[in-house]
Biopython code that builds the backbone (N, CA, C, O; Angstrom):
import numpy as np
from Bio.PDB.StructureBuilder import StructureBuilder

atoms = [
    (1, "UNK", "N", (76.620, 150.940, 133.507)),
    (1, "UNK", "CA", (75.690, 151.975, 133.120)),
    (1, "UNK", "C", (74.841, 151.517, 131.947)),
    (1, "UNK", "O", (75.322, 150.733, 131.129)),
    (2, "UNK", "N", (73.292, 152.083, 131.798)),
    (2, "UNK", "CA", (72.165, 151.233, 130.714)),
    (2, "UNK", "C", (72.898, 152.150, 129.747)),
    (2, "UNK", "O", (73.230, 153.280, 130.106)),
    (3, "UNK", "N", (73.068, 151.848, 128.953)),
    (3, "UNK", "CA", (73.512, 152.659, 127.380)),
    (3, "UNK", "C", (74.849, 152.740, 126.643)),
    (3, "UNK", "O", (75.288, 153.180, 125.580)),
    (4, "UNK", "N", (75.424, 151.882, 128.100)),
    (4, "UNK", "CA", (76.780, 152.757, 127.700)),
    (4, "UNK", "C", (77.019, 152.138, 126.715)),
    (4, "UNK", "O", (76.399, 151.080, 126.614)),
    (5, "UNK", "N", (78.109, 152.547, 125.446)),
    (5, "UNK", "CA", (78.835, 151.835, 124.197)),
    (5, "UNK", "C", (79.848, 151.305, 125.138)),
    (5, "UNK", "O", (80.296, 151.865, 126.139)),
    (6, "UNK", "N", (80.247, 149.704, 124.481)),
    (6, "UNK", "CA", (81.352, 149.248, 125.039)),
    (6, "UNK", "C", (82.004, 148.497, 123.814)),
    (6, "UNK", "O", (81.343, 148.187, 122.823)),
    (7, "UNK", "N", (83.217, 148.256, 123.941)),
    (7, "UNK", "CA", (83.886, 147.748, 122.363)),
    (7, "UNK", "C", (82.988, 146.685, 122.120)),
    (7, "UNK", "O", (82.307, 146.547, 121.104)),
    (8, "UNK", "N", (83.044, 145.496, 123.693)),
    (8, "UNK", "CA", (82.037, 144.192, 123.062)),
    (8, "UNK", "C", (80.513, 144.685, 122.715)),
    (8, "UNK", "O", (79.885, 144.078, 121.848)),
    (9, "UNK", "N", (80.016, 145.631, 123.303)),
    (9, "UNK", "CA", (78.681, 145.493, 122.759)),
    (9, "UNK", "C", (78.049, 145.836, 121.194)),
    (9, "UNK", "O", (77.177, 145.312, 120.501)),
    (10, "UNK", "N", (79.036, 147.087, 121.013)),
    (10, "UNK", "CA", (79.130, 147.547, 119.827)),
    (10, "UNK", "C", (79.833, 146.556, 118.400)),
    (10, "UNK", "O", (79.645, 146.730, 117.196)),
    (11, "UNK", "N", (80.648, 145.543, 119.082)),
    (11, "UNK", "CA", (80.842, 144.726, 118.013)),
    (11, "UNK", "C", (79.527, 143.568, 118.204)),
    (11, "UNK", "O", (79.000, 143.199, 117.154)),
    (12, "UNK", "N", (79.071, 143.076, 119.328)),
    (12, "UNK", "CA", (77.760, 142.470, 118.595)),
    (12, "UNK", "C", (77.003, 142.796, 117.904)),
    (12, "UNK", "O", (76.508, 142.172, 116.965)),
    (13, "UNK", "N", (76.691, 144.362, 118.454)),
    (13, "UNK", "CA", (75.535, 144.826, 117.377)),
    (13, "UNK", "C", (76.355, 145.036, 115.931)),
    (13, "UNK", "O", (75.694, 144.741, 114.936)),
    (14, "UNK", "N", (77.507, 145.439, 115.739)),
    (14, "UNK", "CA", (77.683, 145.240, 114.449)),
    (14, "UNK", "C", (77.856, 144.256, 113.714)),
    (14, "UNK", "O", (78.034, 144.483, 112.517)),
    (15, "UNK", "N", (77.858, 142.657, 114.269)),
    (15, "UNK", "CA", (77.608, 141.761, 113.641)),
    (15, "UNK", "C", (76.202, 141.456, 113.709)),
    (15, "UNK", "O", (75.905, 140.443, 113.074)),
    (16, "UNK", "N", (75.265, 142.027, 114.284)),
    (16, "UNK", "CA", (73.536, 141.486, 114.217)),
    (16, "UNK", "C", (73.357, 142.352, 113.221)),
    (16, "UNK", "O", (72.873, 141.904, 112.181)),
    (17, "UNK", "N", (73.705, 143.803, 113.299)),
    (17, "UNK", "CA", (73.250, 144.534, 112.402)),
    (17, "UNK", "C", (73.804, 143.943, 110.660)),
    (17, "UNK", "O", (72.956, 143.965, 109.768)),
    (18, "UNK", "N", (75.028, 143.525, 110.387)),
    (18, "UNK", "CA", (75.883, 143.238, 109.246)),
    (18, "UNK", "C", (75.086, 142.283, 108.521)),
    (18, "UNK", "O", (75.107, 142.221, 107.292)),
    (19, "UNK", "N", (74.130, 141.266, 109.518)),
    (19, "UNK", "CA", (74.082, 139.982, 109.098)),
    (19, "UNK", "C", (72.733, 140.550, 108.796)),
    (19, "UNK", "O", (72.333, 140.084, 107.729)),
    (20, "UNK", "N", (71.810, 141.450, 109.378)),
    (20, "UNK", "CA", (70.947, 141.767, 108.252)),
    (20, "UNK", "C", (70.655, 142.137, 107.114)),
    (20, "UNK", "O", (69.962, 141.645, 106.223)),
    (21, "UNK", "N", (71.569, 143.560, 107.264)),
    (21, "UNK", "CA", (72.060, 144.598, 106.327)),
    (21, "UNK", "C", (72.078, 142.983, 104.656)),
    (21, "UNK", "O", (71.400, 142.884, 103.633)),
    (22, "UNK", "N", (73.452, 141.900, 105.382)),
    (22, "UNK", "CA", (73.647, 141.346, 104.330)),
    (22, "UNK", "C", (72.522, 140.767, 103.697)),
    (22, "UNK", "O", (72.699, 140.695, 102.481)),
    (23, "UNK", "N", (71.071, 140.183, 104.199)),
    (23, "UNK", "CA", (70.171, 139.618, 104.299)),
    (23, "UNK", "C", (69.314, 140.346, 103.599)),
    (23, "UNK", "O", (68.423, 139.805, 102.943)),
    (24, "UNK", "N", (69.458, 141.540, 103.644)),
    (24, "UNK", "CA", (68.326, 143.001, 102.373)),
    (24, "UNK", "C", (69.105, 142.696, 101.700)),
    (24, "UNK", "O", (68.663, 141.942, 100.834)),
    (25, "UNK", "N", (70.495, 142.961, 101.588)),
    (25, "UNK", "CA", (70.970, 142.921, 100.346)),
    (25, "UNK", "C", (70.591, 141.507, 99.359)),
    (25, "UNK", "O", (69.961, 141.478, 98.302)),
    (26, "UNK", "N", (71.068, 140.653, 99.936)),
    (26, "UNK", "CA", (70.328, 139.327, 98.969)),
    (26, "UNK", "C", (69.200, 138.915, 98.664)),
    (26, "UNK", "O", (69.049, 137.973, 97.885)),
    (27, "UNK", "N", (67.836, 139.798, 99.445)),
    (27, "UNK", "CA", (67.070, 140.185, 98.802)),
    (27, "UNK", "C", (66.419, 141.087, 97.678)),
    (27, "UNK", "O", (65.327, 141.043, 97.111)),
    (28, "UNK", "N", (67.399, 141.835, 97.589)),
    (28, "UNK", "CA", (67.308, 143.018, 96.851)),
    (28, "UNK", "C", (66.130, 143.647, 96.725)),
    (28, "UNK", "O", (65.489, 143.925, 95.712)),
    (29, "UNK", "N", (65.881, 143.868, 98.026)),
    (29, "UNK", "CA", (64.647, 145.016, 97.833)),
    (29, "UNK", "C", (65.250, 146.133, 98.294)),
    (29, "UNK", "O", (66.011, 146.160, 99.262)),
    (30, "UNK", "N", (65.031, 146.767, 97.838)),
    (30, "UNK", "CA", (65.852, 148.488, 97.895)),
    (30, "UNK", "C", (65.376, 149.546, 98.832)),
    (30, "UNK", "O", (66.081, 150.304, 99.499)),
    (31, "UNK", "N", (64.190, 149.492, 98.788)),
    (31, "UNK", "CA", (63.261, 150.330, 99.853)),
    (31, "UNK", "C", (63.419, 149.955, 101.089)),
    (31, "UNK", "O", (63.716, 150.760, 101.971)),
    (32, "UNK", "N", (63.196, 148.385, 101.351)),
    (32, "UNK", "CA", (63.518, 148.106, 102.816)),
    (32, "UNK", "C", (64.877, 148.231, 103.182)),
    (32, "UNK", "O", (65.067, 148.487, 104.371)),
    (33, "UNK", "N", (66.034, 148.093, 102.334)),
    (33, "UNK", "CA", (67.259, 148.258, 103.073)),
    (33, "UNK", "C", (67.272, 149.741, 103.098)),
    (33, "UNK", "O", (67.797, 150.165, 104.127)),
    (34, "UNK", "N", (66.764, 150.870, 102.100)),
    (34, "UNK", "CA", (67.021, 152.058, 102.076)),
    (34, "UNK", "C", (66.297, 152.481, 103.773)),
    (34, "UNK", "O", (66.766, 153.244, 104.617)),
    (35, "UNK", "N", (65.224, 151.791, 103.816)),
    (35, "UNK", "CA", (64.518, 152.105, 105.050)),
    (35, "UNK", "C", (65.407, 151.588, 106.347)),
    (35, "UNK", "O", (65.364, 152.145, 107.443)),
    (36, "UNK", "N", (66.006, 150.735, 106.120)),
    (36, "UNK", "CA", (67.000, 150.058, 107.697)),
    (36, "UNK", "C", (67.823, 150.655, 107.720)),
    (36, "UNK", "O", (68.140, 151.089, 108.827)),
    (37, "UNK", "N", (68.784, 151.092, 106.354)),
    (37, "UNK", "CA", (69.997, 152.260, 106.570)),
    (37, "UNK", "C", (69.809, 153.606, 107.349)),
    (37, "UNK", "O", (70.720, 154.198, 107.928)),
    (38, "UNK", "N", (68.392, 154.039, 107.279)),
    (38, "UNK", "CA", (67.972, 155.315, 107.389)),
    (38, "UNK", "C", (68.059, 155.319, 108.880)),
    (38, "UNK", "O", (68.553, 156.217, 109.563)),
    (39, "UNK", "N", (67.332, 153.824, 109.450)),
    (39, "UNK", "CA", (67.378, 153.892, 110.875)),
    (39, "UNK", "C", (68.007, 153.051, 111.528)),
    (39, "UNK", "O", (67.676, 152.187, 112.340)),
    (40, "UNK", "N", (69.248, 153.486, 110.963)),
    (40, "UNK", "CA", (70.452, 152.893, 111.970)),
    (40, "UNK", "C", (71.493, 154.533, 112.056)),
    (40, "UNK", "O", (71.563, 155.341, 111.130)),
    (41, "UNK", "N", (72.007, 154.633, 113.044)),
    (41, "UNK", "CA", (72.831, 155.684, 113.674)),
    (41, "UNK", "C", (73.913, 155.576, 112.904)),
    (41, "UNK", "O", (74.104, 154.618, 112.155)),
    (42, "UNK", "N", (74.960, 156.884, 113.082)),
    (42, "UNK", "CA", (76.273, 157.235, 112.304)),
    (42, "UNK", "C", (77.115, 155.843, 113.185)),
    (42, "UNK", "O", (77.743, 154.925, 112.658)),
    (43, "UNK", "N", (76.948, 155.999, 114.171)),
    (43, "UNK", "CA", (77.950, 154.593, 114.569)),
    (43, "UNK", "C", (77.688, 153.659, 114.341)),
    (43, "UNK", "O", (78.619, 152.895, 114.087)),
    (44, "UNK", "N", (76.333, 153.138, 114.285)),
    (44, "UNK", "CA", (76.213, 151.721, 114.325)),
    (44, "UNK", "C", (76.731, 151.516, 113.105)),
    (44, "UNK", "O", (77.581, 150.629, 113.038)),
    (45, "UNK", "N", (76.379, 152.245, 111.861)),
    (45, "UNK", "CA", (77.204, 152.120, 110.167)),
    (45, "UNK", "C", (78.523, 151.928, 109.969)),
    (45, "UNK", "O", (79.068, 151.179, 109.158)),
    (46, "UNK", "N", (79.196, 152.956, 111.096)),
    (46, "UNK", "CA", (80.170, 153.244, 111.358)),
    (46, "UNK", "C", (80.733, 151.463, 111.411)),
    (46, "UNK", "O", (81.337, 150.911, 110.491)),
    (47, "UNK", "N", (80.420, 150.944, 112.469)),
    (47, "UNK", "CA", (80.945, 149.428, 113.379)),
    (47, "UNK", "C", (80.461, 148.852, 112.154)),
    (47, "UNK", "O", (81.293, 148.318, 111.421)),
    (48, "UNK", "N", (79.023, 148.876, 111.748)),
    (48, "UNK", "CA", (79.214, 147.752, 110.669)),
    (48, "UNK", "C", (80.162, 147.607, 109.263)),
    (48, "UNK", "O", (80.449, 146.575, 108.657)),
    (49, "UNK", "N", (80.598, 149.200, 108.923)),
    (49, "UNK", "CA", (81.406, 148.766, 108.502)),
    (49, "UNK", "C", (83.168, 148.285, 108.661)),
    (49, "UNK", "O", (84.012, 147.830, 107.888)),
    (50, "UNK", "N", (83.140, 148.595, 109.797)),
    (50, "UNK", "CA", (84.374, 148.149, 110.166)),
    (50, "UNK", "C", (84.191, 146.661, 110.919)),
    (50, "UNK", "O", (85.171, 145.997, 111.259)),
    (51, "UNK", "N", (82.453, 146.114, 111.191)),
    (51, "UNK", "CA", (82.735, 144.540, 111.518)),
    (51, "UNK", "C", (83.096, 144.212, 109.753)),
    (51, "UNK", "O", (83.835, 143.230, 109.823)),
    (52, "UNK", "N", (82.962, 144.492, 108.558)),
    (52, "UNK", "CA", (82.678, 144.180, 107.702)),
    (52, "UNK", "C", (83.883, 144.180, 106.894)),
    (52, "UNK", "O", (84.069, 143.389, 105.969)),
    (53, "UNK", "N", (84.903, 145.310, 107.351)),
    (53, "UNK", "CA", (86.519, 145.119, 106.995)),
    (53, "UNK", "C", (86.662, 144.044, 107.452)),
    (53, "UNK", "O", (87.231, 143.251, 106.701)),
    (54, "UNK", "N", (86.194, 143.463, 108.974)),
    (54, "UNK", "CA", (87.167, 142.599, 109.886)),
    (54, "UNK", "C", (87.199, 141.017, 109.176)),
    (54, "UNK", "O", (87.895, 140.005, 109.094)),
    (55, "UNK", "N", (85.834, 141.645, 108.713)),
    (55, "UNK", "CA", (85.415, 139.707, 107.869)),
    (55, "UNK", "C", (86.514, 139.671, 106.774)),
    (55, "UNK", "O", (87.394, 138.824, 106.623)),
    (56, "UNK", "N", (86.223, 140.951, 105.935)),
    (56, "UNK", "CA", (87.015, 141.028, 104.384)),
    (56, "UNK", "C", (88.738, 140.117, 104.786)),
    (56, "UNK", "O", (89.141, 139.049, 104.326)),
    (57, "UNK", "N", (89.506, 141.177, 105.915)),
    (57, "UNK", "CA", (90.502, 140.734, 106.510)),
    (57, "UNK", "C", (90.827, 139.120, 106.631)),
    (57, "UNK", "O", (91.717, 138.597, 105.960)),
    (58, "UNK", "N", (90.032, 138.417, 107.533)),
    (58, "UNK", "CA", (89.360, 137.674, 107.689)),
    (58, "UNK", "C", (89.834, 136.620, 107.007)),
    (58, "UNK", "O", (90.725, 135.798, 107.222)),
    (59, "UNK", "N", (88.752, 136.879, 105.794)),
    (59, "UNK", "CA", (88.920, 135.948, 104.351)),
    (59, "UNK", "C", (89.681, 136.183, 103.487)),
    (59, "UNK", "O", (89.657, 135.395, 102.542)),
    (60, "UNK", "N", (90.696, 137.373, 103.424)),
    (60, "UNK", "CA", (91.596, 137.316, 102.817)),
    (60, "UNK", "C", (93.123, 136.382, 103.148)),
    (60, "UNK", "O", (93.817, 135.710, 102.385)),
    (61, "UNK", "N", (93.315, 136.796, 105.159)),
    (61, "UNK", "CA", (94.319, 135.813, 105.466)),
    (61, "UNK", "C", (94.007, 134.128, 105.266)),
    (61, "UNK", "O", (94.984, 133.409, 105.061)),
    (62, "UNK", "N", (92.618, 133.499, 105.327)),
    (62, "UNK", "CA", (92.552, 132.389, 104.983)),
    (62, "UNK", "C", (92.768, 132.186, 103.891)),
    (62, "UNK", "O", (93.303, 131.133, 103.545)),
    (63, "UNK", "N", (92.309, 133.414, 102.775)),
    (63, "UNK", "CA", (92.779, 133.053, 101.349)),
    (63, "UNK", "C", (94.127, 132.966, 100.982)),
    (63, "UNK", "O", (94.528, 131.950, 100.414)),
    (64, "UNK", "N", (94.824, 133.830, 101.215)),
    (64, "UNK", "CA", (96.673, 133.831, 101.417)),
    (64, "UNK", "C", (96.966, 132.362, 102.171)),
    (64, "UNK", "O", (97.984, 131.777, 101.801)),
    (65, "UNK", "N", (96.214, 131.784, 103.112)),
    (65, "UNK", "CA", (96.742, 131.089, 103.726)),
    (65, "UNK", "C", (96.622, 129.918, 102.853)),
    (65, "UNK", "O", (97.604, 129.271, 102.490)),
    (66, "UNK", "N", (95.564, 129.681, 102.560)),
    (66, "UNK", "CA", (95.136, 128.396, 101.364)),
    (66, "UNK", "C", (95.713, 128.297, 100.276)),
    (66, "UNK", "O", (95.658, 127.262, 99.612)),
    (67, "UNK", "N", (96.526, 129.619, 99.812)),
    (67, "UNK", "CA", (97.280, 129.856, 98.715)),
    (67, "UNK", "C", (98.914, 129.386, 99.026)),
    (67, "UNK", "O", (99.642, 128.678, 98.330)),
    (68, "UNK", "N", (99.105, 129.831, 99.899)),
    (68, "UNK", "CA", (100.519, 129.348, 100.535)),
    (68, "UNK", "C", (100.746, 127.970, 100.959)),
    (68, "UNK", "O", (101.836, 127.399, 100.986)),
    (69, "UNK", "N", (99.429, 127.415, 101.341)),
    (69, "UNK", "CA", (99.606, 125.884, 101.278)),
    (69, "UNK", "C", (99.301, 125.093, 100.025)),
    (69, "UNK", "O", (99.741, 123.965, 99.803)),
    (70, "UNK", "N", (98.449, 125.841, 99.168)),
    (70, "UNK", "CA", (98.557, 125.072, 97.708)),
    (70, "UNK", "C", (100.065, 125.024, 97.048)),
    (70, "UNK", "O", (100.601, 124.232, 96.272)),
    (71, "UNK", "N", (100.534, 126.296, 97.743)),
    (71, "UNK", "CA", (101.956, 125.791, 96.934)),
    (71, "UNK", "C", (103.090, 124.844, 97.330)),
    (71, "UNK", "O", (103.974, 124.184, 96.784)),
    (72, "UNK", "N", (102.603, 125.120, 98.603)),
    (72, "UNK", "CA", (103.908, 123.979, 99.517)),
    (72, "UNK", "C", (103.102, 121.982, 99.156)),
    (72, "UNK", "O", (103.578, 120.854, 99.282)),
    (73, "UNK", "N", (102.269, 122.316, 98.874)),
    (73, "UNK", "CA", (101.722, 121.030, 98.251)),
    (73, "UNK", "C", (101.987, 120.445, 96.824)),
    (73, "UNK", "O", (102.307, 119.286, 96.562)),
    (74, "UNK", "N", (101.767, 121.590, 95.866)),
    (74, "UNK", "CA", (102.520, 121.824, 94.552)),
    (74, "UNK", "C", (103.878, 121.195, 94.737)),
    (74, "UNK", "O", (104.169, 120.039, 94.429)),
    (75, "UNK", "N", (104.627, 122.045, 95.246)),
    (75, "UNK", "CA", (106.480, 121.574, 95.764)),
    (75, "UNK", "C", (106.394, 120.240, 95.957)),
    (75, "UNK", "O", (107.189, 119.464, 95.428)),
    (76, "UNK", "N", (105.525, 119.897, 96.649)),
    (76, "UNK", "CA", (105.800, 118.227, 97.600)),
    (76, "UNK", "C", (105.224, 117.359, 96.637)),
    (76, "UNK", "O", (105.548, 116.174, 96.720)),
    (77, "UNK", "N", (104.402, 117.715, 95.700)),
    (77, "UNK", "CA", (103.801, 117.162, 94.677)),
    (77, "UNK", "C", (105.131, 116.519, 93.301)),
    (77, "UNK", "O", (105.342, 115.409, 92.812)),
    (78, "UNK", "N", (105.639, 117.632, 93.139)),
    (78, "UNK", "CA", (106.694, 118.013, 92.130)),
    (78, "UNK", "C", (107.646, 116.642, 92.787)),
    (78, "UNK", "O", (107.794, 115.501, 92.347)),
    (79, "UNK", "N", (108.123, 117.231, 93.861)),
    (79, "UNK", "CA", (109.414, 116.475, 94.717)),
    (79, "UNK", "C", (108.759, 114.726, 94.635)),
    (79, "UNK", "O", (109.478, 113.878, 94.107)),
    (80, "UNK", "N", (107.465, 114.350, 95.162)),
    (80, "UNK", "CA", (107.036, 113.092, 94.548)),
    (80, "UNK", "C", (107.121, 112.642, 93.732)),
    (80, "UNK", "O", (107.353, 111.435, 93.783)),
    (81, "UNK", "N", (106.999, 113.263, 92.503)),
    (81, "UNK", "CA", (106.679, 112.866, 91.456)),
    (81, "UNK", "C", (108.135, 112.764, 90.657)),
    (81, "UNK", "O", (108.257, 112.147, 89.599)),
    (82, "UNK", "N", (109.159, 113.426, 91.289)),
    (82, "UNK", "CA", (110.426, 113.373, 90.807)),
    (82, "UNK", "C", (110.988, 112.074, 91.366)),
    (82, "UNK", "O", (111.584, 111.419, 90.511)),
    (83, "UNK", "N", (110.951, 111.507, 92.636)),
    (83, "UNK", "CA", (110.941, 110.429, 93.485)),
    (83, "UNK", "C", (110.406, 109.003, 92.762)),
    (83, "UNK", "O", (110.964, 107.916, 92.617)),
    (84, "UNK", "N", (108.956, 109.541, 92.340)),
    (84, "UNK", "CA", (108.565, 108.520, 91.521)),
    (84, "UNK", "C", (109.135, 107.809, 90.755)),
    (84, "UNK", "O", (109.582, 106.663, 90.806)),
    (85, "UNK", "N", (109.068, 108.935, 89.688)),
    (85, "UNK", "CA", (110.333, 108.298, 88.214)),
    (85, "UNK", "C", (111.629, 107.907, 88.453)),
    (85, "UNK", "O", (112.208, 107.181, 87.645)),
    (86, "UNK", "N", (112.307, 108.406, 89.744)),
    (86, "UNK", "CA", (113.542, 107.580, 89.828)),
    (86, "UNK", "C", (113.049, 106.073, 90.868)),
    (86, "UNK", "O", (113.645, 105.027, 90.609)),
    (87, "UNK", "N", (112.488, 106.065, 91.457)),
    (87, "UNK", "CA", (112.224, 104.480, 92.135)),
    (87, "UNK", "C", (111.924, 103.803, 90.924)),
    (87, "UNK", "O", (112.529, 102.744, 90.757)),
    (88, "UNK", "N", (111.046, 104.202, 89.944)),
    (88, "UNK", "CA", (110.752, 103.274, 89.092)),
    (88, "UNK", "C", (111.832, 102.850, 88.260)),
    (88, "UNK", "O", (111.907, 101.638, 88.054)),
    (89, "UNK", "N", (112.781, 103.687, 87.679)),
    (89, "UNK", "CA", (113.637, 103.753, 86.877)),
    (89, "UNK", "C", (114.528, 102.573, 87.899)),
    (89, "UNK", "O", (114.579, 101.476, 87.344)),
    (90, "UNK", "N", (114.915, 102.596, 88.663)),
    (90, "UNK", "CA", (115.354, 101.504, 89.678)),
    (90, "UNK", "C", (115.157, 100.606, 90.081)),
    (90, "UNK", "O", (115.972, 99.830, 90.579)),
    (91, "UNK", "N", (113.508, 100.416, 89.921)),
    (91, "UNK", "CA", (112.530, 99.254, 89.953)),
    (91, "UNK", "C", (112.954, 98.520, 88.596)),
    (91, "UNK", "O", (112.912, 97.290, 88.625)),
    (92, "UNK", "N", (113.373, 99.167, 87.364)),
    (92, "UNK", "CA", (112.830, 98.577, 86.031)),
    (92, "UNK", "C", (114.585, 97.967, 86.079)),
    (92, "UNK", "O", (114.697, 96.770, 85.814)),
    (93, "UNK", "N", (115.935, 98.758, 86.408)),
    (93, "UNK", "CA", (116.816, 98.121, 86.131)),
    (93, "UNK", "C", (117.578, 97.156, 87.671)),
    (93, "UNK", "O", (118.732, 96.745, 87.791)),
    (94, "UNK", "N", (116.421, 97.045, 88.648)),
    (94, "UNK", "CA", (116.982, 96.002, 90.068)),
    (94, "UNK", "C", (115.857, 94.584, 89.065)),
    (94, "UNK", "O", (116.083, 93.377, 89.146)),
    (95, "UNK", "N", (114.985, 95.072, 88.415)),
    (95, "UNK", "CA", (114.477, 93.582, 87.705)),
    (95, "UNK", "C", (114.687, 92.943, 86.307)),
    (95, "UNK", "O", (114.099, 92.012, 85.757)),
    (96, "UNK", "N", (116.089, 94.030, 85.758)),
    (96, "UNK", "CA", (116.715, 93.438, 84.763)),
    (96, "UNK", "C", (117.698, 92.633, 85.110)),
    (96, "UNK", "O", (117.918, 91.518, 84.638)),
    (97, "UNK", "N", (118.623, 93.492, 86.386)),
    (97, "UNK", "CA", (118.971, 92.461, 87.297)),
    (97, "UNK", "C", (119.088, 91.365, 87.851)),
    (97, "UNK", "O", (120.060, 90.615, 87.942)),
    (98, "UNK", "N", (117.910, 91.276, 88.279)),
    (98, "UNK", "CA", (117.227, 89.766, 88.899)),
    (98, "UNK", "C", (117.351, 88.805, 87.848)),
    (98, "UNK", "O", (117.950, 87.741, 88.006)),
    (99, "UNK", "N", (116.733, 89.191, 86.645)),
    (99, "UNK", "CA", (116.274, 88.136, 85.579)),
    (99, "UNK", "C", (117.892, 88.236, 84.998)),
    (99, "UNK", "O", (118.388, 87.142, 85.268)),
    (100, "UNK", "N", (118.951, 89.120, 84.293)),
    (100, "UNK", "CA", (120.414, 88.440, 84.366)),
    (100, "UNK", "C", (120.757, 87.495, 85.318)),
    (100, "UNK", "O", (121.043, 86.443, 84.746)),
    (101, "UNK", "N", (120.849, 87.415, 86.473)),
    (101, "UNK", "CA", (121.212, 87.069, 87.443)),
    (101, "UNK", "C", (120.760, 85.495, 87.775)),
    (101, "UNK", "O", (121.522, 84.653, 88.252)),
    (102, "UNK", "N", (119.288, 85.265, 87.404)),
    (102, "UNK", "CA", (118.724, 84.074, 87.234)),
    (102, "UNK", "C", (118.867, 83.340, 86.189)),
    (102, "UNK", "O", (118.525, 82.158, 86.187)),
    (103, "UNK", "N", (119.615, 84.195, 84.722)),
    (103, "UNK", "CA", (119.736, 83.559, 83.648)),
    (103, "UNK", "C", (121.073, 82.486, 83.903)),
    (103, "UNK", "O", (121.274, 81.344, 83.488)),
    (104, "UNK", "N", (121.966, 83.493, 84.872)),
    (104, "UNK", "CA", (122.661, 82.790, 85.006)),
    (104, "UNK", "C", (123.125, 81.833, 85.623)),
    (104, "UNK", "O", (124.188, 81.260, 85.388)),
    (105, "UNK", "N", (122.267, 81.573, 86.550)),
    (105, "UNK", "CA", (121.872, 80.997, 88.190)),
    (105, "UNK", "C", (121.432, 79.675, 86.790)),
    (105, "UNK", "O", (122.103, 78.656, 86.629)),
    (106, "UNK", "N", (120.620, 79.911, 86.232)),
    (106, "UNK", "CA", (120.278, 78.785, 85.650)),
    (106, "UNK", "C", (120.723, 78.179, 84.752)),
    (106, "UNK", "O", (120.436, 76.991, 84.601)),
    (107, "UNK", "N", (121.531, 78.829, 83.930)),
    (107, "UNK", "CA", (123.167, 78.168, 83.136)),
    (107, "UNK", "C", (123.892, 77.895, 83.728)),
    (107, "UNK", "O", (124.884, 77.557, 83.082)),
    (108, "UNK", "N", (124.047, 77.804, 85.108)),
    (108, "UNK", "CA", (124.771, 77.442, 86.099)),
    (108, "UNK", "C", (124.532, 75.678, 86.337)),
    (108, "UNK", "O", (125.237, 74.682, 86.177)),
    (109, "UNK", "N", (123.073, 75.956, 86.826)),
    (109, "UNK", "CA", (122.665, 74.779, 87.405)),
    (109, "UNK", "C", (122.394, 73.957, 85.771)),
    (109, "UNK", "O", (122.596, 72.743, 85.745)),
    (110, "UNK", "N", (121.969, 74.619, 84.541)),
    (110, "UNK", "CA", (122.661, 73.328, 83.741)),
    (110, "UNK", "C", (123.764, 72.503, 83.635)),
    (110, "UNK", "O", (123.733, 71.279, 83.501)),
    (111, "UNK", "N", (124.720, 73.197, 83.697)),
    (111, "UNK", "CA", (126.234, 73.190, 83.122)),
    (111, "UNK", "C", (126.969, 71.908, 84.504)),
    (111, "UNK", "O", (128.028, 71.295, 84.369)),
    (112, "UNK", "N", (125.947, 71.809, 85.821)),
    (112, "UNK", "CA", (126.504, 71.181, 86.523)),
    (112, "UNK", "C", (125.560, 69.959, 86.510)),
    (112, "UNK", "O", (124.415, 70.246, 86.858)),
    (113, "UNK", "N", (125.795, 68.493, 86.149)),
    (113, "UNK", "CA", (125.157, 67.947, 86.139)),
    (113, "UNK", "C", (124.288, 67.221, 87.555)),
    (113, "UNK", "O", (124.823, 67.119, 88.659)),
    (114, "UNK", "N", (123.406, 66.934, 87.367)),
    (114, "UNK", "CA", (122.346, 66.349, 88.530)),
    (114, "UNK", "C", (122.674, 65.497, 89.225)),
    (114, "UNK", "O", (123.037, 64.489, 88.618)),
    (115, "UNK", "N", (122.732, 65.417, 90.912)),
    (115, "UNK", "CA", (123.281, 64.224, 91.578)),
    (115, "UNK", "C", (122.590, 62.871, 91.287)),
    (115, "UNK", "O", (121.360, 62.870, 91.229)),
    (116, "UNK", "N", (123.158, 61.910, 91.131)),
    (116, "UNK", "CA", (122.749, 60.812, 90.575)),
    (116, "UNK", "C", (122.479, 60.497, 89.287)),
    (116, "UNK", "O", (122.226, 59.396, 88.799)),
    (117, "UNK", "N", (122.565, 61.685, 88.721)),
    (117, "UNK", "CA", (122.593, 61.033, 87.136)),
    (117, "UNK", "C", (124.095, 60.363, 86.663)),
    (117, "UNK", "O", (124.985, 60.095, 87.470)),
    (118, "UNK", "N", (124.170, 60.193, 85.484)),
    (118, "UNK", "CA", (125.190, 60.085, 84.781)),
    (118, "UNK", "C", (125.726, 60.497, 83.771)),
    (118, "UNK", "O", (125.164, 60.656, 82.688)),
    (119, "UNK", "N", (126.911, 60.719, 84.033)),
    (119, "UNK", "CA", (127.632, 61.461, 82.959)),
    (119, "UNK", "C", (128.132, 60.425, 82.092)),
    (119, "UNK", "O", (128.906, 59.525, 82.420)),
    (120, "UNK", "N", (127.524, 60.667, 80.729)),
    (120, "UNK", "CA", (128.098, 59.740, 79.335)),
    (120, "UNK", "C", (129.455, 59.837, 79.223)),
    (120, "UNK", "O", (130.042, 59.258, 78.310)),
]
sb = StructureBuilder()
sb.init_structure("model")
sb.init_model(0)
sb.init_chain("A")
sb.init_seg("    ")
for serial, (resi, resn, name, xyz) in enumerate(atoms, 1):
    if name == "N":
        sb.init_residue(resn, " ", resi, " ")
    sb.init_atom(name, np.array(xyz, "f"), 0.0, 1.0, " ", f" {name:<3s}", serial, name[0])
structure = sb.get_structure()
C-alpha cells in the first residue's frame, strides 16, 4: 500500500531526517531548523528521536566495550611487565653464572699444564 508506515521505512526516514536535523544543528542557524522542526510530523520526531537513542545506545556499548578492553590490556600489561622484571632478574643472575663458571673453566685450564710443554 502507497503510504503505508512500515518499521523499515520509518527507520530510514528517521535516519535521513536525524542526519539533517544534525546538519542545522552544526550550523546553528535557528530559524531554519526552527522551520524543519515545524515541518516534520509528531512521528517522524517521534522516530527521530528514538533513531537518535539507538545511536546514543550504540556508542555507549562501544564505549563500555573499549573500556572493558582497555582494562584487560592494562592486566596483560601489568602481568608483562611483572614477567619482565623476573626474566631479567634471571637474565642478570644465569650471566653471573656463566662468567663464575668460566672463571673457573679457566683456572682450570691454567692449573693443568699444556700438552707438550714442560713441566720444570
Amino acid at each position: 500500500m502507497a503510504g503505508e508506515l512500515t518499521l523499515a521505512s520509518a527507520e530510514q526516514a528517521a535516519n535521513e531526517n536525524t542526519n539533517s536535523l544534525l546538519e542545522l544543528i552544526e550550523a546553528g542557524d535557528r530559524v531554519r531548523l526552527q522551520e524543519w522542526v515545524a515541518a516534520r510530523t509528531r512521528t517522524e520526531l517521534a522516530w527521530m528521536v528514538l533513531a537518535l537513542g539507538a545511536g546514543y545506545l550504540e556508542r555507549e556499548a562501544e564505549a563500555d566495550a573499549l573500556h572493558i578492553s582497555g582494562g584487560i590490556i592494562r592486566r596483560e600489561n601489568a602481568t608483562l611487565e611483572q614477567a619482565n622484571v623476573q626474566l631479567f632478574r634471571e637474565r642478570r643472575e644465569l650471566t653471573e653464572k656463566v662468567r663464575e663458571l668460566r672463571e673457573i673453566n679457566e683456572a682450570r685450564a691454567a692449573a693443568v699444564p699444556a700438552k707438550g710443554r714442560r713441566v720444570a
